[in-house]
Phi, psi and omega in degrees: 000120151254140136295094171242094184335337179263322144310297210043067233208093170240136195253154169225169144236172140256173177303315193256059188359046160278149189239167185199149180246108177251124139275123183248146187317131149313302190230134183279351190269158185255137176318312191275335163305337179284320171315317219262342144329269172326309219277285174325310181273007200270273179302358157286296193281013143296292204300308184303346183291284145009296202268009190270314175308319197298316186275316182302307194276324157329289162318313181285005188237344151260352182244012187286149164261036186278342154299347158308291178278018141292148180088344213277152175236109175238099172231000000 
């Protein structure tokens, strides 16, 4: 098997001395796989967002003193 990077231009053989010539593509990716890519990464940094609010309002909901001050009688 060669290559050739300026062309892109891959030669191959086989055991039944067939030989084959390939051209390959500039870009290897498919539309829709890029979409669905994109798509992905949309939904990650929501979901990554998401768990930032979650954890920021856990803390802040844990360090409130309003459970201090239950029970307290202030007259």
């Amino acid at each position: 098997m060669t290559f050739n990077e300026e062309t892109r231009v891959l030669i191959s053989c086989a055991k039944d001395k067939a030989v084959r010539v390939w051209k390959l593509p500039e870009k290897w990716t498919d539309e829709n796989i890029e979409k669905f890519e994109q798509e992905e990464i949309k939904n990650q940094m929501h979901n990554s967002a998401v768990m930032r609010i979650q954890k920021s309002n856990t803390k802040m909901m844990e360090d409130s003193d309003e459970d201090d001050l239950c029970g307290w009688d202030i007259k």
